[in-house]
ChimeraX commands (.cxc) that place a marker at each C-alpha (Angstrom):
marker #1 position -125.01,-69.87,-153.56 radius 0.5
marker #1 position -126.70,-72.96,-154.37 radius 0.5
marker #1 position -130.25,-73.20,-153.61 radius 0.5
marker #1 position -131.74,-76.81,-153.39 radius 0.5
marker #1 position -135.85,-77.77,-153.10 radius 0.5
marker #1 position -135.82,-80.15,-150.30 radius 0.5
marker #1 position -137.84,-81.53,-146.86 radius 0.5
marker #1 position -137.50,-80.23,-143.67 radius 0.5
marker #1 position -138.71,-81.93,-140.93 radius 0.5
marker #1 position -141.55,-81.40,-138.57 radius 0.5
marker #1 position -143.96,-83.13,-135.93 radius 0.5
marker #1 position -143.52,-84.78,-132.75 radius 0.5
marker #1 position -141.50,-88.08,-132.62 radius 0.5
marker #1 position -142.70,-91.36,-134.60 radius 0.5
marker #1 position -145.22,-89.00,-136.17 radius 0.5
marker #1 position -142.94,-87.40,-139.10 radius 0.5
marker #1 position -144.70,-84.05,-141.22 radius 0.5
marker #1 position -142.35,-82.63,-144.00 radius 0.5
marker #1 position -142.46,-79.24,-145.10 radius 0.5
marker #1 position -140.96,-78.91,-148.93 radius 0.5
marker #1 position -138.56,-75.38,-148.87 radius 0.5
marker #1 position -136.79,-74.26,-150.84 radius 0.5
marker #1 position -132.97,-73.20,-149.07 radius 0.5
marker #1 position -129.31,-72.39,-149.43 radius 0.5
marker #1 position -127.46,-75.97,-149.62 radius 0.5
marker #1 position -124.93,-75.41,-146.74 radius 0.5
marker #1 position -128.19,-74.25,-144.30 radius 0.5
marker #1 position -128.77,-76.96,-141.83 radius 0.5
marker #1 position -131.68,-79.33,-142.51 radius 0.5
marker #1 position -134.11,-77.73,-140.38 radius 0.5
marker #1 position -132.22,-74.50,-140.35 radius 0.5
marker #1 position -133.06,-71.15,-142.35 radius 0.5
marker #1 position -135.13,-71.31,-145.51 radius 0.5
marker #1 position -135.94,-69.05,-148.31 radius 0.5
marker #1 position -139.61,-70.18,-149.39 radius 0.5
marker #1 position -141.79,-72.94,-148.50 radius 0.5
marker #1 position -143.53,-73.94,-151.09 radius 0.5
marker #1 position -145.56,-77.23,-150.07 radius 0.5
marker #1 position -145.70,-80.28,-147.50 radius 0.5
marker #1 position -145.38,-83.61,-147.29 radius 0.5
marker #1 position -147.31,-85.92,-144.95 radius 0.5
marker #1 position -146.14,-89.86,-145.51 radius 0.5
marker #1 position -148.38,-90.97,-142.35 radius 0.5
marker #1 position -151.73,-90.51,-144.25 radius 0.5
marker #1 position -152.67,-93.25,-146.96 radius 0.5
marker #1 position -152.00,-92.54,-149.23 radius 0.5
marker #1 position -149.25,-90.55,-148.63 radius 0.5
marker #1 position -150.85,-86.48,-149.26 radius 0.5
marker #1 position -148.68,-84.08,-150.53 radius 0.5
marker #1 position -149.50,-80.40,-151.41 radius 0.5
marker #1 position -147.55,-78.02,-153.29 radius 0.5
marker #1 position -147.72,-74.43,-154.33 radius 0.5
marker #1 position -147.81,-75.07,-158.09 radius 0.5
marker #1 position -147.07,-71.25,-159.58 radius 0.5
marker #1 position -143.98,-70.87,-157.14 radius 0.5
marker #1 position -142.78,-74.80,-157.63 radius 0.5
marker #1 position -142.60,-73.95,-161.33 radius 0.5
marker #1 position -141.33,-70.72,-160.72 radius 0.5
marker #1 position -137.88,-72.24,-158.61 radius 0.5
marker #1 position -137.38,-75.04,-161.18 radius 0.5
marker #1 position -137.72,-72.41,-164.07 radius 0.5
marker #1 position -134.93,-70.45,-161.79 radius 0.5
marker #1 position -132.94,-73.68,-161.91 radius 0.5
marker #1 position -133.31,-74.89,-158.18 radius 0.5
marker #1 position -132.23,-78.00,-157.91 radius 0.5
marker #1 position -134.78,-80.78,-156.27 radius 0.5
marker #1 position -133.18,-83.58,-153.85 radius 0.5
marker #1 position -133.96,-86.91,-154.97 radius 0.5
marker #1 position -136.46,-87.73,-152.34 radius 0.5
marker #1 position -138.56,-84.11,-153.93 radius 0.5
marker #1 position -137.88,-85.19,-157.34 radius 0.5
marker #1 position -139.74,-87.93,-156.64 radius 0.5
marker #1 position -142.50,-86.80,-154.95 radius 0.5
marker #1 position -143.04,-84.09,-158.30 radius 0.5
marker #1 position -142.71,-86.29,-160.64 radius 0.5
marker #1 position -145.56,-88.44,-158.67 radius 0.5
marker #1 position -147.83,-85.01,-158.61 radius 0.5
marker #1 position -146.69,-84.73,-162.51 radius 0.5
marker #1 position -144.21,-82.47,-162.85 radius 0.5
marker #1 position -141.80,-84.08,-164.82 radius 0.5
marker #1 position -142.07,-87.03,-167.19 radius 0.5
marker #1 position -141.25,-90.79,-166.35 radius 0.5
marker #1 position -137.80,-91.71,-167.06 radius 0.5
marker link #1:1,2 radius 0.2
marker link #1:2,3 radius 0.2
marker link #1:3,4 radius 0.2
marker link #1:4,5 radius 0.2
marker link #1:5,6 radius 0.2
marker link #1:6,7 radius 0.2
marker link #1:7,8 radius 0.2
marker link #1:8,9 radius 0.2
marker link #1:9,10 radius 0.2
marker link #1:10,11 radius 0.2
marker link #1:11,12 radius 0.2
marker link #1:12,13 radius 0.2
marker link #1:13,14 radius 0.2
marker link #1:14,15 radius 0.2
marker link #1:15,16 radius 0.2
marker link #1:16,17 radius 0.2
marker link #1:17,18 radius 0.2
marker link #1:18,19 radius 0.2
marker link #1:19,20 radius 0.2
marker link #1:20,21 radius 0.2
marker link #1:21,22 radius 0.2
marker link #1:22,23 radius 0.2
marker link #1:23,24 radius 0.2
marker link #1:24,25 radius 0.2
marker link #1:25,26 radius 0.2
marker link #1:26,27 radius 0.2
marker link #1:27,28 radius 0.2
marker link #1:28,29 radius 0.2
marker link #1:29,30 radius 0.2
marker link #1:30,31 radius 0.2
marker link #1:31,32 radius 0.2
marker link #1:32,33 radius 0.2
marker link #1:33,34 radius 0.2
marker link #1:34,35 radius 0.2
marker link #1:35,36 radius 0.2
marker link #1:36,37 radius 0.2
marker link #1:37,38 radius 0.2
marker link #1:38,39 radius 0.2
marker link #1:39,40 radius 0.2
marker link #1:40,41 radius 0.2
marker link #1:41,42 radius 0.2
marker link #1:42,43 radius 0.2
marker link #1:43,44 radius 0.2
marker link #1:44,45 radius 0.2
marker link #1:45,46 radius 0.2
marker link #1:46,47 radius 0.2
marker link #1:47,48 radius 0.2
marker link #1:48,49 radius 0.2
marker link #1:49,50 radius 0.2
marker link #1:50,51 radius 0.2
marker link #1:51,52 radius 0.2
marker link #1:52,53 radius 0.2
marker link #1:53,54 radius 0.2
marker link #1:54,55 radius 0.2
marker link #1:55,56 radius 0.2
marker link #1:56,57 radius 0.2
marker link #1:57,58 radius 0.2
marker link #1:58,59 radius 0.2
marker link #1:59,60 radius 0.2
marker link #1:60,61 radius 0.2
marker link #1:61,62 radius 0.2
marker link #1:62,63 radius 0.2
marker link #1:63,64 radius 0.2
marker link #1:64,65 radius 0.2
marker link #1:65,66 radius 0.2
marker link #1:66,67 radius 0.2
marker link #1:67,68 radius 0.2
marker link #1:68,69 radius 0.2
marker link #1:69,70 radius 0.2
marker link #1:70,71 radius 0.2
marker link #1:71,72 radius 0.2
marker link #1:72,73 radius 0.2
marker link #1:73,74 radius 0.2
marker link #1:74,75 radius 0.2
marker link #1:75,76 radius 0.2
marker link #1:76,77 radius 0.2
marker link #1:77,78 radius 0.2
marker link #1:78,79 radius 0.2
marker link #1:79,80 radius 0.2
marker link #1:80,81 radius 0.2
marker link #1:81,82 radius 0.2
marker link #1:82,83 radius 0.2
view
C-alpha cells in the first residue's frame, strides 16, 4: 500500500478549500482517507495554510510520500530546506 500526503477538495464551486490527508494512492481524490492532518485555503491573501505539525512529522518520518503541490506548500511553512 502506498500512502501519499495530498489535497482533497472542498467548498462550494469557484470558492475552492483544501483539506491536506494523508491516503492510500489508488483511493479516489476525494474518496477515503486515513488522517487529515491540515488545510489549505488559496482564496485568502495570502494564501493560509494550517497543519498539524507533530502528526505531519510523524507521516514523513513513516516515509509518506507528499504530492508536489504539498511539498510545496511544507517547504513554504519550513519543513524542508530550499533546493
Amino acid at each position: 500500500m502506498a500512502v501519499k500526503m495530498r489535497l482533497t477538495r472542498r467548498g462550494a464551486k469557484k470558492r475552492p478549500f483544501y483539506r491536506i490527508i494523508i491516503a492510500d494512492s489508488q483511493c479516489p481524490r476525494d474518496g477515503r482517507f486515513i488522517e487529515i492532518v491540515g488545510t489549505y485555503d488559496p482564496l485568502q491573501e495570502p494564501a493560509k495554510v494550517t497543519l498539524k505539525s507533530e502528526r505531519v512529522r510523524y507521516w514523513l518520518d513513516e516515509g509518506v510520500v507528499p504530492t508536489e503541490t504539498v511539498e510545496n506548500l511544507l517547504r513554504s511553512e519550513g519543513y524542508f530546506s530550499k533546493k
